[in-house]
ZAMARGU-4260 file (C-alpha; in steps of 0.2 Angstrom, whole numbers, plus 5000, padded with zeros to 4 digits):
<rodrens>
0) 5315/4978/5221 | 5318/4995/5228 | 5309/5000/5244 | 5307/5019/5247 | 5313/5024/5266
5) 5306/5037/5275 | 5318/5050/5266 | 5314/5044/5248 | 5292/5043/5256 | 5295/5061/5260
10) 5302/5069/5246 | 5289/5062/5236 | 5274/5069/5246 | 5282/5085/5245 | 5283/5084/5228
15) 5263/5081/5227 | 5259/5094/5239 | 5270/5107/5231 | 5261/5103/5213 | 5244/5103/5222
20) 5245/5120/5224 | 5255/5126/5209 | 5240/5118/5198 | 5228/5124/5212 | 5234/5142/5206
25) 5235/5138/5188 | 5216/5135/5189 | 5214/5151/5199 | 5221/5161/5184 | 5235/5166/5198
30) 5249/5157/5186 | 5251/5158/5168 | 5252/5146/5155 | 5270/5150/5152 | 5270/5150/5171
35) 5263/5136/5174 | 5271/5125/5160 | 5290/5121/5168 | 5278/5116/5183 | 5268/5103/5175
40) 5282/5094/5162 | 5290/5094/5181 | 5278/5081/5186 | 5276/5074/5170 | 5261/5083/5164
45) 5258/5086/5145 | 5247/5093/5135 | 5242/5083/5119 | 5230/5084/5104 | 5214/5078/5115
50) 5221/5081/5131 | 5234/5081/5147 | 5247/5066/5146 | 5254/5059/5162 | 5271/5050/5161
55) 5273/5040/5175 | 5292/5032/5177 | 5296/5014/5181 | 5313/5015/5184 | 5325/5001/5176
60) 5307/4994/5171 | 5302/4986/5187 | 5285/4985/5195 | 5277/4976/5210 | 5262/4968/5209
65) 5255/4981/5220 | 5261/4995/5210 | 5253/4986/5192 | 5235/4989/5202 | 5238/5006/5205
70) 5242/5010/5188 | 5226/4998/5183 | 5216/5010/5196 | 5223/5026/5191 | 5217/5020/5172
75) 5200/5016/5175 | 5196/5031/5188 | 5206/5043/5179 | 5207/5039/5163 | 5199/5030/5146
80) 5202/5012/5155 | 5218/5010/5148 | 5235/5014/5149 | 5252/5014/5135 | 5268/5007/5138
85) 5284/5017/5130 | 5302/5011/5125 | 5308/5019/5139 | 5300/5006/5150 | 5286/5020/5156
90) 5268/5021/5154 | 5258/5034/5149 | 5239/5040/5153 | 5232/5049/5137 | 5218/5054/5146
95) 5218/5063/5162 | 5209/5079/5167 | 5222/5092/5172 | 5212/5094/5191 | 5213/5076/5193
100) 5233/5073/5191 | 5236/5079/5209 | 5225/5066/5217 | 5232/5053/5202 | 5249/5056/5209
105) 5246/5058/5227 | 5240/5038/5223 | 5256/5035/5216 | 5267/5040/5228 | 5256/5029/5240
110) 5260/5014/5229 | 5281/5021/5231 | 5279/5028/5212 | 5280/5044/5204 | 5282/5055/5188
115) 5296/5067/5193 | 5309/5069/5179 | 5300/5060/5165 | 5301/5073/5157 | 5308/5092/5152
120) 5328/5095/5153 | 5332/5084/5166 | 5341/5067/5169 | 5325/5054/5164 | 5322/5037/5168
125) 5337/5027/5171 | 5332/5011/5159 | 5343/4993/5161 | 5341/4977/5153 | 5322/4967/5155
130) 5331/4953/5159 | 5341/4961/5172 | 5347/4948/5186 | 5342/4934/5176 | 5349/4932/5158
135) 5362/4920/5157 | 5374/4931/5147 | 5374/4945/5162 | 5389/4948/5170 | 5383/4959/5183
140) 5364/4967/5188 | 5364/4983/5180 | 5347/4988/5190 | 5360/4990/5206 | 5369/5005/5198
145) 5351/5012/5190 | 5345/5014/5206 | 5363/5020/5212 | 5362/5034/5197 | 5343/5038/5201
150) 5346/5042/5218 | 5361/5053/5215 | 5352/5061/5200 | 5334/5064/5206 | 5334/5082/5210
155) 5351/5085/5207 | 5351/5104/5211 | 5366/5104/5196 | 5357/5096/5183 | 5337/5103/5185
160) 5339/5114/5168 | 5351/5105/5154 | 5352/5113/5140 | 5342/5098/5134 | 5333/5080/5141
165) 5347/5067/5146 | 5345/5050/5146 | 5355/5036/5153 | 5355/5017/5148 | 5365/5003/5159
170) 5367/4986/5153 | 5375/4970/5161 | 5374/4956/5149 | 5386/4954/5135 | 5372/4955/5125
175) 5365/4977/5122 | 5347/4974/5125 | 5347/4992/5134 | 5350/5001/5117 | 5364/5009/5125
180) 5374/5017/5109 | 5359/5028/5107 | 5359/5035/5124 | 5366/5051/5130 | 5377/5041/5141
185) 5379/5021/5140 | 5387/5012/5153 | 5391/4992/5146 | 5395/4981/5164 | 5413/4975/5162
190) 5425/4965/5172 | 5444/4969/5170 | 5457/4955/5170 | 5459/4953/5190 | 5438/4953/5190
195) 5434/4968/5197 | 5417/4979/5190 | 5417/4992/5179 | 5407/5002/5165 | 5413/5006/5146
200) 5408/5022/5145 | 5399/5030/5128 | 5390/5045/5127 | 5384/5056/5113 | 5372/5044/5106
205) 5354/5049/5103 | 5338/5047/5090 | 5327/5061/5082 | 5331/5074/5071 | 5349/5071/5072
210) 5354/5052/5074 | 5371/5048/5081 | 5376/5031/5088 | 5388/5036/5106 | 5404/5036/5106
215) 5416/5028/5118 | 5427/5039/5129 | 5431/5027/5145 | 5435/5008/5141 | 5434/5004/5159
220) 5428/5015/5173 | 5432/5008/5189 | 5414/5005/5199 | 5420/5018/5214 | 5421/5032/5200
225) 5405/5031/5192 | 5395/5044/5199 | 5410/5058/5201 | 5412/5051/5181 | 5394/5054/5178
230) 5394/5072/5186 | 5408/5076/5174 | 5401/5073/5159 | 5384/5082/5164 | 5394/5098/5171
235) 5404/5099/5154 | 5388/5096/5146 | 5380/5107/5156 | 5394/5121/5152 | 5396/5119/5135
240) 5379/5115/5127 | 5368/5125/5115 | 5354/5134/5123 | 5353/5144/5109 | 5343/5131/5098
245) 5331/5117/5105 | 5336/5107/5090 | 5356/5107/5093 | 5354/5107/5110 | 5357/5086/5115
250) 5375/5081/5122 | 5375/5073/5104 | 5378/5088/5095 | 5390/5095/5108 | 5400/5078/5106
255) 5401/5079/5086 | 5406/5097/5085 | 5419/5094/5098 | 5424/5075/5092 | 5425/5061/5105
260) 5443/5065/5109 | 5441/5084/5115 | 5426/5080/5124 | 5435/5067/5134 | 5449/5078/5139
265) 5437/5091/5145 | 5427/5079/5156 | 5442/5072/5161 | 5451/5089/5170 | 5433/5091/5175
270) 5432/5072/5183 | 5452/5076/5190 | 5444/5089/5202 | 5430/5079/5209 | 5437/5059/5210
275) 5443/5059/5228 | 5426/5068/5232 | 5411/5061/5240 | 5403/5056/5225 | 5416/5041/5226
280) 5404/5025/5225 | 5412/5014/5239 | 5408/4994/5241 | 5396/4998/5256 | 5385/5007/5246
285) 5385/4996/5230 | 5382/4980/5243 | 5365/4992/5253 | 5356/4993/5236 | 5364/4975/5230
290) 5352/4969/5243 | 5334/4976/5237 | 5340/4965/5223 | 5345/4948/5231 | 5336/4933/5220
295) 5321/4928/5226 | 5319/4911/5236 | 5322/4899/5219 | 5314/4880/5223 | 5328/4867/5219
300) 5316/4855/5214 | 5310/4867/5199 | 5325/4859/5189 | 5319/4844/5189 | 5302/4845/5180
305) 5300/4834/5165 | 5283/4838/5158 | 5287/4854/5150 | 5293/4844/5135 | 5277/4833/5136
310) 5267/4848/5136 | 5277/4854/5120 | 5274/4839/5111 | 5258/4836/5116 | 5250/4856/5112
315) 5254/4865/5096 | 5247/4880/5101 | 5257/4879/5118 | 5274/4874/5109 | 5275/4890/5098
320) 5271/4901/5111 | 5285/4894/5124 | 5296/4895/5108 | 5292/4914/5103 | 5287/4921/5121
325) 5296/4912/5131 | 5318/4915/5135 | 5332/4906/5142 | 5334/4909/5162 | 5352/4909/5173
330) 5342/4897/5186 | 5339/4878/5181 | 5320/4876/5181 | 5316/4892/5176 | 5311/4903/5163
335) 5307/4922/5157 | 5290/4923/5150 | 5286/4937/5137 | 5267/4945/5139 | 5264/4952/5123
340) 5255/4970/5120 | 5254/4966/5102 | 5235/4958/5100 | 5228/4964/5081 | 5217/4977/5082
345) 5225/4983/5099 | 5239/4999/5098 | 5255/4991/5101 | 5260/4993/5119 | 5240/4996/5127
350) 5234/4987/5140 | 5219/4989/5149 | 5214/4992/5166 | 5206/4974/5168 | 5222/4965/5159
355) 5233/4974/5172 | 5223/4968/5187 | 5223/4950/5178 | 5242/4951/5177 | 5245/4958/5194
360) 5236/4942/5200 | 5248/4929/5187 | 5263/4938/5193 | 5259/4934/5211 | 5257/4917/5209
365) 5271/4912/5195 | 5284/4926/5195 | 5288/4932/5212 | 5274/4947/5214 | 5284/4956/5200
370) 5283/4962/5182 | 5296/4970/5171 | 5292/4981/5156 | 5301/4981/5140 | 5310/4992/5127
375) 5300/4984/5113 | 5282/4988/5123 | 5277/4974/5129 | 5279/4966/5149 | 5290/4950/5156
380) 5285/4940/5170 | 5302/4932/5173 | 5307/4920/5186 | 5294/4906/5181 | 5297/4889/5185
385) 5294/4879/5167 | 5282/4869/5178 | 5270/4881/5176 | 5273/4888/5160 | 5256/4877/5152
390) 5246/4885/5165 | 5252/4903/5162 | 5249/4902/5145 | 5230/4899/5145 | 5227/4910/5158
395) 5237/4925/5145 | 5230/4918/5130 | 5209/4920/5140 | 5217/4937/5142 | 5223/4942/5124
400) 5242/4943/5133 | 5247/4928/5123 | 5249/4932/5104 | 5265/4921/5097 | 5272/4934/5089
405) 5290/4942/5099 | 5305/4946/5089 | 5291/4944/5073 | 5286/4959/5062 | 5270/4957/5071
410) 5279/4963/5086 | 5282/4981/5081 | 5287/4995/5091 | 5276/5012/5087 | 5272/5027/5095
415) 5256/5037/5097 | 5258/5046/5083 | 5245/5059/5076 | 5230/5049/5086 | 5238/5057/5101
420) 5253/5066/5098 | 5253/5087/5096 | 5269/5084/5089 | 5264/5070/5077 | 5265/5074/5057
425) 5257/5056/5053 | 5248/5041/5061 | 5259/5028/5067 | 5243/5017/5074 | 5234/5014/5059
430) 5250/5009/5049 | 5252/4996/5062 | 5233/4989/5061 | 5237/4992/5040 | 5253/4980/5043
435) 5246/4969/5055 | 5230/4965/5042 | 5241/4962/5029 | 5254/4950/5037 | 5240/4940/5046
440) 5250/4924/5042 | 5259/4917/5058 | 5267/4906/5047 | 5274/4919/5035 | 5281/4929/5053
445) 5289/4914/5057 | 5296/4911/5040 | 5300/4928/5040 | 5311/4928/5056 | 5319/4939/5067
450) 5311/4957/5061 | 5311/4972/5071 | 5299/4986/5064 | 5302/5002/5073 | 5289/5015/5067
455) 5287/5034/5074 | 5274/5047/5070 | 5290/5062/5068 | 5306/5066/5068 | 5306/5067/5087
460) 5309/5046/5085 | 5299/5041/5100 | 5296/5023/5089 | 5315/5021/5086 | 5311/5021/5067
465) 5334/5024/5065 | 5336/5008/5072 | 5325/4994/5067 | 5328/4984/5054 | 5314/4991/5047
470) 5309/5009/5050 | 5296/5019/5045 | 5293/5038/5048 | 5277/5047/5046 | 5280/5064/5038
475) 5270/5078/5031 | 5267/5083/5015 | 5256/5097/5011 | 5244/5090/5024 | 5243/5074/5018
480) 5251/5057/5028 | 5267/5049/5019 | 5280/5035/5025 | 5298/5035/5023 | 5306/5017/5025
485) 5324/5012/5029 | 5333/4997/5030 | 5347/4989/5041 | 5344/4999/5057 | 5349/4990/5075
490) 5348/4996/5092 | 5359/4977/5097 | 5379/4977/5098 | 5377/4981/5081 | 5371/4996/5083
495) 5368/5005/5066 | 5358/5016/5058 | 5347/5013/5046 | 5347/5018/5028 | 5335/5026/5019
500) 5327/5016/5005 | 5319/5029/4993 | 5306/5043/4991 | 5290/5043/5005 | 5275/5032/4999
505) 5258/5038/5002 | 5247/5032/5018 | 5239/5016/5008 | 5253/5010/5000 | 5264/5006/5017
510) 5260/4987/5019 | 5260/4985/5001 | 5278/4994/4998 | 5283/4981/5017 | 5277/4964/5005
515) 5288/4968/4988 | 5303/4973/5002 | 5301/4958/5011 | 5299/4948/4995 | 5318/4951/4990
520) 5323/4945/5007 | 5314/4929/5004 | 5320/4928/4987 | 5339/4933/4993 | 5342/4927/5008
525) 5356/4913/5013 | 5353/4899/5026 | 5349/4905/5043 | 5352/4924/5037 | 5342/4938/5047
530) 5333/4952/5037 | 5343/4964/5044 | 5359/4953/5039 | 5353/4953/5021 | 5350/4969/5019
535) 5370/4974/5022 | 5376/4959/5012 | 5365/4964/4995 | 5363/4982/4999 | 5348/4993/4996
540) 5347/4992/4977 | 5339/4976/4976 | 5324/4983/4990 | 5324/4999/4977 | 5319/4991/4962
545) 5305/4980/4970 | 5300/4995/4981 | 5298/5008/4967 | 5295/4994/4954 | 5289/5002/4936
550) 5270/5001/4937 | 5267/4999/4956 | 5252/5010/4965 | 5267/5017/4976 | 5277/5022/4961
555) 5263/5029/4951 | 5259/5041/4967 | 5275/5046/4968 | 5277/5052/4952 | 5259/5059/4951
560) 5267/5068/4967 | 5280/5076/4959 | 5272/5083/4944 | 5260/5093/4954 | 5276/5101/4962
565) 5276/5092/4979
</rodrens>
């Protein structure tokens, strides 16, 4: 992985001493609150319902051991013992007193971390692929150009106040498990006919109140223009979008209003004047951060292991973990391992202090002294040898970092919703405790398939709720908590966006509405055919009957609703 030099070491203490005194002087009462705002959401600093949140970014998703026990520390010293992993591959602190974030970041930085640029209207976290370097469907390592694009982005003097946050997504497999299309920028890893690297280039995608799925304006960029193609696109961007209103402000609006085709002659002049720059990315460069990510040293021998199928036969409980958790590696002998944050009765993507310490340990002896976090809030131990698989497990499962349950409906995606969130209009984590109670069978999740529940407390669409197969949204309705569901939602080379199904149902009713829905794909479905796939063959009606079906609690609320003029 990455290693900060002296250069990359200094910045970021600078950075701490600089916000030292900034929240110094806040305390003081020599800074304002509006002041002091543009400061804090500079370091990553929010304010929430109970408290300051602290976003700390893991670029492309990557931790060392080392760094999982800082965050572990910095959770237990500074905050409620726990911290929150987001489907942007961050973490999040919930709980942090405003006087103690100086010292919390001055310990990252120690640990080569930060929080710089997760969040106002900035460039963010560059996210990649979890399996990046080691799916067998990658064409190239897409962590190289994240860490290309996060040099050249940190800081940039240019790009410090966008009109709004931009966020750029790379991927390398042939298989989108970057959620690119709904990026501001997208970069899918090519190879042209004589093999050389390049990027398809989307931009214009993006969630929220607006969901747009990007559009493609490069086929294939050649490697050496990447960043001068990059600076293009965020100086027309920069030039051209809405200040004027928070809520039209993203590149995606600037990209429909223009169409695809306009936008791309505009960053194209634009790109014509600054190509032959120095912002061209030569093969020196590409092969100086290539080698932070060489493979680790592989044991040929791992290959040759033959008990893992012994173990299979021989343990139930071990056999339906390796087939939900565990994925297909590029090395013989190897395989990624999937640690869920998805126990029952735990918010989906929490860990705890003492869990992370615990993991830290496993990822030093079975995965290289490394850990990856997902988009779908959980972590990944890759690189380990199937030998040990039987071994790992018990030591997750003592740990509550085992539950069978990845690609299930079990393993949902939420947000913090109204528990946390000031921007919340509903809970998101009792819904998931509500679904996960309700679909307790691991049986029926299996039966079930590949489901992905994408659920967000707002419009903001921090859960993703556009693109799951199933998403829910929490709104508002004269103070009271309601749930709009939609189908046929994917983040994947599909990317779509879902429908949605009907009128909002009432807080009590979600898990009930989920079983009639689900019902009509068991009842519907053809051989082998995924929820998601059902749902565009059939169409919504069939889920609309059985959803709203005459006599149900959630029709009856609904139509108690509207006559009192809701």
């Amino acid at each position: 992985m990455y290693q900060y030099d002296s250069y990359d070491q200094t910045l970021v203490d600078e950075r701490v001493a600089q916000y030292r005194g900034q929240v110094q002087r806040y305390l003081a009462g020599q800074l304002s609150d509006d002041e002091f705002r543009p400061l804090r959401l500079m370091n990553g600093l929010y304010i929430q319902r109970h408290a300051p949140m602290l976003r700390v970014a893991i670029p492309y998703g990557l931790l060392s051991s080392g760094q999982l026990r800082t965050l572990a520390h910095i959770a237990r010293r500074y905050d409620q013992g726990y911290g929150h992993f987001t489907t942007r591959q961050n973490i999040q602190f919930n709980w942090p007193k405003l006087e103690d974030t100086p010292d919390i970041l001055a310990e990252l930085a120690q640990a080569q971390m930060h929080a710089i640029q997760t969040s106002g209207n900035c460039i963010r976290n560059v996210t990649a692929d979890h399996l990046a370097g080691v799916a067998p469907d990658e064409i190239a390592d897409p962590r190289v150009y994240c860490e290309i694009i996060r040099q050249w982005s940190t800081f940039h003097p240019e790009f410090s106040y966008l009109p709004r946050k931009f966020k750029i997504a790379v991927t390398g497999a042939t298989h989108d498990r970057a959620a690119a299309q709904v990026h501001d920028i997208g970069l899918n890893l090519l190879r042209n006919q004589q093999g050389e690297i390049g990027f398809r280039v989307l931009v214009g995608g993006g969630l929220g109140r607006t969901p747009i799925i990007g559009q493609v304006i490069r086929e294939f960029l050649p490697q050496r223009d990447l960043l001068s193609y990059l600076e293009a696109i965020l100086r027309v961007y920069n030039l051209h979008g809405r200040r004027d209103n928070l809520y039209k402000a993203r590149i995606k609006i600037l990209v429909k209003a223009l169409g695809a085709a306009k936008f791309r002659e505009q960053v194209e002049a634009e790109w014509q004047c600054i190509k032959d720059s120095g912002l061209v990315l030569d093969d020196a460069e590409v092969e100086r951060v290539q080698h932070f990510f060489a493979p680790p040293p592989y044991d040929p021998a791992a290959a040759d292991d033959t008990g893992l199928l012994q173990s299979i036969k021989s343990d139930p409980g071990f056999a339906t973990w390796v087939r939900h958790n565990v994925a297909e590696h590029k090395v013989a002998g190897y395989r990624n391992v999937f640690v869920a944050l998805k126990e029952p009765g735990t918010p989906p993507g929490d860990i705890t202090a003492e869990q992370m310490d615990a993991l830290a340990d496993l990822a030093d002896r079975y995965s290289f002294g490394q850990i990856r976090s997902t988009h779908h809030q959980n972590l990944l131990l890759a690189d380990v040898r199937q030998a040990d698989l039987h071994a790992l497990w018990r030591e997750l499962a003592a740990l509550k970092l085992a539950a069978p349950v990845i690609g299930t409906l079990a393993d949902m995606i939420c947000c913090p919703g109204l528990d946390f969130c000031s921007l919340a209009n509903a809970s998101s984590i009792s819904i998931a405790q509500q679904i996960n109670e309700k679909f307790d069978s691991l049986d029926y999740l299996y039966d079930l398939g590949d489901i992905r529940l994408n659920m967000s407390g707002c419009m903001n669409a921090c859960g993703h709720h556009h693109v799951g197969h199933i998403g829910i949204l929490g709104v508002d309705k004269k103070g009271e908590e309601w749930y709009q569901i939609s189908l046929g939602g994917s983040s994947e080379n599909d990317a779509t966006l879902g429908d949605i199904l009907g009128p909002s149902v009432p807080k009590t009713e979600v898990a009930n509405t989920l079983e009639r829905i689900l019902q009509v794909y068991v009842e519907r479905r053809q051989d082998g055919e995924r929820f998601v796939d059902a749902c565009r063959r059939i169409g919504l009606e069939p889920f609309r009957l059985r959803a709203y079906a005459p006599g149900s609690q959630a029709a009856k609320q609904e139509e108690q609703r509207y006559a009192v003029g809701y």
